[in-house]
C-alpha positions as protocol buffer text, in pm:
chain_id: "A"
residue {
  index: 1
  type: UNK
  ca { x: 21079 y: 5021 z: -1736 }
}
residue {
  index: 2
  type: UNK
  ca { x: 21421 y: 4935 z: -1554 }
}
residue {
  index: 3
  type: UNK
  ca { x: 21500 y: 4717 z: -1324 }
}
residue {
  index: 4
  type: UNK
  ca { x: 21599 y: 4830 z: -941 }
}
residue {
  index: 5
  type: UNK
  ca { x: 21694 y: 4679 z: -625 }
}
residue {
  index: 6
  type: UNK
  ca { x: 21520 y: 4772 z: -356 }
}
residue {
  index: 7
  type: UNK
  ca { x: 21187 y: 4564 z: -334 }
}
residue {
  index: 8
  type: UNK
  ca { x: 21160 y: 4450 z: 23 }
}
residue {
  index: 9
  type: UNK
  ca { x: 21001 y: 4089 z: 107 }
}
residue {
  index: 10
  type: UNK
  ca { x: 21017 y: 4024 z: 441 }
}
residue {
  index: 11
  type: UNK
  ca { x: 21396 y: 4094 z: 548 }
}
residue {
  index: 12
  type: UNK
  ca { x: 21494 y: 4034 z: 190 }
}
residue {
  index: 13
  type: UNK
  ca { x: 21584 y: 4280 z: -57 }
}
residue {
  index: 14
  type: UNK
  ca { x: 21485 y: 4165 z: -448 }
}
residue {
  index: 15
  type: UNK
  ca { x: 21512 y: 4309 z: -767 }
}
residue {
  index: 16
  type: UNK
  ca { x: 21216 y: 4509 z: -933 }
}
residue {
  index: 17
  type: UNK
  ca { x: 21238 y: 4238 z: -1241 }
}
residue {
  index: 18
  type: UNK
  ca { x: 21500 y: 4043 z: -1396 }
}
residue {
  index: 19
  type: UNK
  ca { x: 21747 y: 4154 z: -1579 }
}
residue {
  index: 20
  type: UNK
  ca { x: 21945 y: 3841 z: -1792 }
}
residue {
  index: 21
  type: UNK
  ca { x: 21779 y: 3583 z: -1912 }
}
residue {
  index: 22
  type: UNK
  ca { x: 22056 y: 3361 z: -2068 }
}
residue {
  index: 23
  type: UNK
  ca { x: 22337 y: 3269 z: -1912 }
}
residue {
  index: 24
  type: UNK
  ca { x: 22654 y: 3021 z: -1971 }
}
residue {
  index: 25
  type: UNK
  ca { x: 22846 y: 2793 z: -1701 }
}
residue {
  index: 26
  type: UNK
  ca { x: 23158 y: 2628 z: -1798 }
}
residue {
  index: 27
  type: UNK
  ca { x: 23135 y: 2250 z: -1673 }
}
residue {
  index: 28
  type: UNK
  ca { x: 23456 y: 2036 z: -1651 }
}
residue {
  index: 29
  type: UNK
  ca { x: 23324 y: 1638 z: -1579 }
}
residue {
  index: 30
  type: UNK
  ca { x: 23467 y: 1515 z: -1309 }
}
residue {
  index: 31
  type: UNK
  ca { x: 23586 y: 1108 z: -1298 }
}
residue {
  index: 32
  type: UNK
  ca { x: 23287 y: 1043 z: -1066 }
}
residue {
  index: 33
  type: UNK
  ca { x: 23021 y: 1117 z: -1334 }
}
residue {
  index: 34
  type: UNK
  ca { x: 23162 y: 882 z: -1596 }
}
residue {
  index: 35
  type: UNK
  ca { x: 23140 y: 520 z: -1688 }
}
residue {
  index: 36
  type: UNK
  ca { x: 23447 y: 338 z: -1682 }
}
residue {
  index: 37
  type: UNK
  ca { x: 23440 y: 451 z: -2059 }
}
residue {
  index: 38
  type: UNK
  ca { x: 23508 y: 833 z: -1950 }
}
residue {
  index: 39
  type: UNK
  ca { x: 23115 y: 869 z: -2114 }
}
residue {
  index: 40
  type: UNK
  ca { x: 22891 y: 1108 z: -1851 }
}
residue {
  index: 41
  type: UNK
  ca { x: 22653 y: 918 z: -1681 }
}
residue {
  index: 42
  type: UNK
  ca { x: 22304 y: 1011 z: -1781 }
}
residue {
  index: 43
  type: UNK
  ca { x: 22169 y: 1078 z: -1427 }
}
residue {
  index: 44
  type: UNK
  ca { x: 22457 y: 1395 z: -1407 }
}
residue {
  index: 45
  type: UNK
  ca { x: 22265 y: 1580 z: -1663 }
}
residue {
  index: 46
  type: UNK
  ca { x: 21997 y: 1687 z: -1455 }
}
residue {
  index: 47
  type: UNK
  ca { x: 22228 y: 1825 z: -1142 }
}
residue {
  index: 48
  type: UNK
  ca { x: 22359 y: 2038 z: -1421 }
}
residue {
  index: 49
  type: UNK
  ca { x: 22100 y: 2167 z: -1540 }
}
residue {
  index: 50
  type: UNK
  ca { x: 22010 y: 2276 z: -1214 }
}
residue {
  index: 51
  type: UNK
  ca { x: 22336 y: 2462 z: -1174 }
}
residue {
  index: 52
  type: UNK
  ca { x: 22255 y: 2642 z: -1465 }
}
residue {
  index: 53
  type: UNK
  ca { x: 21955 y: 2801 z: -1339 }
}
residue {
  index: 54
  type: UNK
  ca { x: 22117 y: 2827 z: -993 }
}
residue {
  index: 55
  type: UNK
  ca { x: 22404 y: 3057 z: -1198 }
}
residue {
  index: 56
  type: UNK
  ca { x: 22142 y: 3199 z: -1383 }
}
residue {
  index: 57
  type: UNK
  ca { x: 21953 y: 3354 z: -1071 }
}
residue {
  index: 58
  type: UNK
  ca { x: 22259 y: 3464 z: -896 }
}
residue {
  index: 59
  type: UNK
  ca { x: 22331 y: 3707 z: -1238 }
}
residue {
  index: 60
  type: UNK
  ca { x: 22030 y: 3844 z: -1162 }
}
residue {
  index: 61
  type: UNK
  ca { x: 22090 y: 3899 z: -785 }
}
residue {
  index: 62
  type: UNK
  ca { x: 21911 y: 3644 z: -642 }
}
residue {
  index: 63
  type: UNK
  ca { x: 21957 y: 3346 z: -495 }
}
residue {
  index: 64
  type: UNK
  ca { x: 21728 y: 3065 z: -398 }
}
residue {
  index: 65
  type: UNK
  ca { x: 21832 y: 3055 z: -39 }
}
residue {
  index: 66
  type: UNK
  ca { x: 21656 y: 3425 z: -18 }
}
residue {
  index: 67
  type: UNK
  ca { x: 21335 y: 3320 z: -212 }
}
residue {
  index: 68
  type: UNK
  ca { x: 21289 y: 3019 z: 2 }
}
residue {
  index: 69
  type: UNK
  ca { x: 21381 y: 3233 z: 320 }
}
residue {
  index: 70
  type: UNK
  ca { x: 21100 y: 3453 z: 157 }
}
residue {
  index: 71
  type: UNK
  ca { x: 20857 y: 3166 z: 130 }
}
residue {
  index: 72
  type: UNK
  ca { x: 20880 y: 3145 z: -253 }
}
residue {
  index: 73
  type: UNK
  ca { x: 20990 y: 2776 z: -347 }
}
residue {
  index: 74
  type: UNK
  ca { x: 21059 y: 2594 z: -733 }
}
residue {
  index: 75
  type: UNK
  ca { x: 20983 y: 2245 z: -800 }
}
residue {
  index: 76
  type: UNK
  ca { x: 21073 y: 2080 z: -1084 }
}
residue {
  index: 77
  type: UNK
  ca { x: 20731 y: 2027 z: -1275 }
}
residue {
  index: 78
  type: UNK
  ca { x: 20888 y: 1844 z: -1581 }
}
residue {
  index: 79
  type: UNK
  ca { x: 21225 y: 1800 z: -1703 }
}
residue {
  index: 80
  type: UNK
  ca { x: 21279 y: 1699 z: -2096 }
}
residue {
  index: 81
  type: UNK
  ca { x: 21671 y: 1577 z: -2202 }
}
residue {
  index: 82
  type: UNK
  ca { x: 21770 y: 1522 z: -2570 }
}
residue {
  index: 83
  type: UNK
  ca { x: 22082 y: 1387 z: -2557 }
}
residue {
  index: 84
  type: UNK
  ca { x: 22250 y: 1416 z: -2915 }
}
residue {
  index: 85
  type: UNK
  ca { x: 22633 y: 1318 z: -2825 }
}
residue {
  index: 86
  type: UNK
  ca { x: 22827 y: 1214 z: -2548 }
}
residue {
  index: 87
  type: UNK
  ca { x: 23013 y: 1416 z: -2299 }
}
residue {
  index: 88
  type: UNK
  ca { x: 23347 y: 1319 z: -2224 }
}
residue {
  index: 89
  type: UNK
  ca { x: 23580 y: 1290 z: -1858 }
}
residue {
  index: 90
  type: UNK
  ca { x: 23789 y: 1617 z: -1829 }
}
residue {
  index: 91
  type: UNK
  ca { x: 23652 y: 1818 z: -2114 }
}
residue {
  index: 92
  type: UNK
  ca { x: 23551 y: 2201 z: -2097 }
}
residue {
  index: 93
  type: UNK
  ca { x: 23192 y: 2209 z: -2177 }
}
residue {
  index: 94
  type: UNK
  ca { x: 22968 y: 2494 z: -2206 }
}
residue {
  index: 95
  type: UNK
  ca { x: 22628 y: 2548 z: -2060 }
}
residue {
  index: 96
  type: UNK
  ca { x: 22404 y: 2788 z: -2137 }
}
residue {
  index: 97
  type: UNK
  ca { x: 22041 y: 2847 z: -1972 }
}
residue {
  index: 98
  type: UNK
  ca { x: 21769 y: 3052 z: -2083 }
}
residue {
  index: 99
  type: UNK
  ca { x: 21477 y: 3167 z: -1956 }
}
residue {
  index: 100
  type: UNK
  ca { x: 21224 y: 3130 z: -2209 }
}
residue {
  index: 101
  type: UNK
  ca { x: 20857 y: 3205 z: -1985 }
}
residue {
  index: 102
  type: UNK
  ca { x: 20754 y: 3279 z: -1686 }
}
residue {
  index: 103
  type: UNK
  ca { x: 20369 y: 3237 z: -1619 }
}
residue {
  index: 104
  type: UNK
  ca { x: 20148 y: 3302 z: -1331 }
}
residue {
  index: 105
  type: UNK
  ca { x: 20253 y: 2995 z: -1121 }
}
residue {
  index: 106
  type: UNK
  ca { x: 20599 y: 2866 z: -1357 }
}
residue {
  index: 107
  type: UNK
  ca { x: 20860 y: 2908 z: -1496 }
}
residue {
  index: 108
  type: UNK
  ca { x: 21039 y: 2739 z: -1824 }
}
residue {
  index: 109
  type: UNK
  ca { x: 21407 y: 2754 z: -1905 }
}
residue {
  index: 110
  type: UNK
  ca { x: 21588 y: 2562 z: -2195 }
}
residue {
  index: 111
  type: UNK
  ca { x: 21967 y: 2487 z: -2215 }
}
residue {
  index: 112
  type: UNK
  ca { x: 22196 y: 2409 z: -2465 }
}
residue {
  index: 113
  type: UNK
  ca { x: 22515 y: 2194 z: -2369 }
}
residue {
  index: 114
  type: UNK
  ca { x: 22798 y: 2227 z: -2575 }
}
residue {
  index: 115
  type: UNK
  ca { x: 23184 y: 2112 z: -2615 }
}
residue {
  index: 116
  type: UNK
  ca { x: 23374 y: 2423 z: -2531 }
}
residue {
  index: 117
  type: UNK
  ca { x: 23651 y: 2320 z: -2785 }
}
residue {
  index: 118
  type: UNK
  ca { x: 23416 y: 2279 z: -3104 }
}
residue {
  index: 119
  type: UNK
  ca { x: 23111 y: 2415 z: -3021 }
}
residue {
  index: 120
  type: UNK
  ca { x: 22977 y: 2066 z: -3120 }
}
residue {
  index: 121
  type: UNK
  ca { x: 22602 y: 2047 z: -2953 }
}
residue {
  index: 122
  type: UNK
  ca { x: 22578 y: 1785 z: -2717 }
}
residue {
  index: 123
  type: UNK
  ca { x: 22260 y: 1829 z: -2534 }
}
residue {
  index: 124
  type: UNK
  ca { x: 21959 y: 2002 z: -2575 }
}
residue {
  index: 125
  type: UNK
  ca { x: 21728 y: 2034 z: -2267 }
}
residue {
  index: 126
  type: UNK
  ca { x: 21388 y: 2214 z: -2119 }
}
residue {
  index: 127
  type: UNK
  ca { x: 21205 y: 2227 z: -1792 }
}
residue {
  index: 128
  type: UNK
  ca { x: 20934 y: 2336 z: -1585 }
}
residue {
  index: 129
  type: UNK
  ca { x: 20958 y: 2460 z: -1241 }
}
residue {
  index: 130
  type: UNK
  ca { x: 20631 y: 2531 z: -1045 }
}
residue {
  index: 131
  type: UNK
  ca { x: 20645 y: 2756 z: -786 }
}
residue {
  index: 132
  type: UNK
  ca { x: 20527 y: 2677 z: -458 }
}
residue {
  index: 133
  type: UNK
  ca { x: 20456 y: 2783 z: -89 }
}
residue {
  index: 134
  type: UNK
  ca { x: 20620 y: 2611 z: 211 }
}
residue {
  index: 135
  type: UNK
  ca { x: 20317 y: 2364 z: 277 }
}
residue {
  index: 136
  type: UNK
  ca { x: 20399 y: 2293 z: -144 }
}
residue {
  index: 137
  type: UNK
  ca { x: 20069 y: 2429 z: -253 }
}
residue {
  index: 138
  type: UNK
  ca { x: 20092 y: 2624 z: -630 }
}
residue {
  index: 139
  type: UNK
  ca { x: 20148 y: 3012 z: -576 }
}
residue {
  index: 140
  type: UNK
  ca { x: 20189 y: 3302 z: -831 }
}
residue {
  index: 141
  type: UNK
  ca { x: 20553 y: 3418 z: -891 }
}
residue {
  index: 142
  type: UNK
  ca { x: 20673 y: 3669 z: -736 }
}
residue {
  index: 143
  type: UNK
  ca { x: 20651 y: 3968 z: -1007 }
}
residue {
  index: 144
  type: UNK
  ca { x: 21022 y: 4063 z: -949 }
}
residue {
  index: 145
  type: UNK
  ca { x: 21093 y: 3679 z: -1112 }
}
residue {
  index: 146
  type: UNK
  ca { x: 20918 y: 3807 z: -1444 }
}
residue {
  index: 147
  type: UNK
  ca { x: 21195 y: 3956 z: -1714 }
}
residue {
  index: 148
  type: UNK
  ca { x: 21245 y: 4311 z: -1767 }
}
residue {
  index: 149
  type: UNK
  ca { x: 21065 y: 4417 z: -2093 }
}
residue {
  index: 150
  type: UNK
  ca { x: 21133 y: 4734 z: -2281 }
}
């Protein structure tokens, strides 16, 4: 089975399926998201995170403007953060984002945020996004948001 584009929702075109599930941002902390120590701020971890799946749906061709334009909308359901070591002002960091399941009515990624230089893990994270109409009642994913299987 491959993926196309070409399924019309609406006035939006979307894929047939996805096509990438993992996919890695570089992240450079800015002097706003640190202590005065240069240490990230906890509460920055989660705005990440969500630019990782943002990235990760734009690989794919999407974008969540066009699902929510479609009437498809993601809520964070749960959100789990290990943090194993600090991240530092004005470092190149790597994250990376992986789908790992999509369900009937979620979807579950898990990252992995690492120090570009080293490769030294710093963060290990998961989450749960339900998906959701415009009224936020639970709704099936669309099938074009389920990964392209051989």
């Amino acid at each position: 089975m491959r993926c196309r584009i070409g399924m019309l929702i609406g006035l939006m075109e979307f894929p047939d399926c996805t096509k990438i599930t993992e996919h890695t941002i570089e992240i450079v902390p800015r002097y706003v998201e640190t202590d005065r120590g240069g240490v990230v701020h906890h509460s920055v971890y989660p705005v990440w995170l969500e630019m990782g799946r943002t990235e990760l749906l734009r690989a794919n061709g999407l974008a969540y403007r066009d699902l929510e334009a479609a009437g498809t909308f993601f809520v964070v359901a749960e959100l789990r953060i290990k943090y194993r070591r600090p991240a530092l002002y004005d470092e190149t960091l790597l994250l990376t984002t992986e789908c790992v399941n999509v369900t009937a009515a979620k979807v579950e990624h898990a990252y992995r945020l690492v120090r570009a230089a080293n490769g030294l893990l710093l963060v290990e994270a998961s989450s749960v996004l339900a998906c959701v109409n415009r009224e936020g009642k639970i709704q099936r994913v669309p099938h074009f948001m389920y990964p392209h299987q051989d």
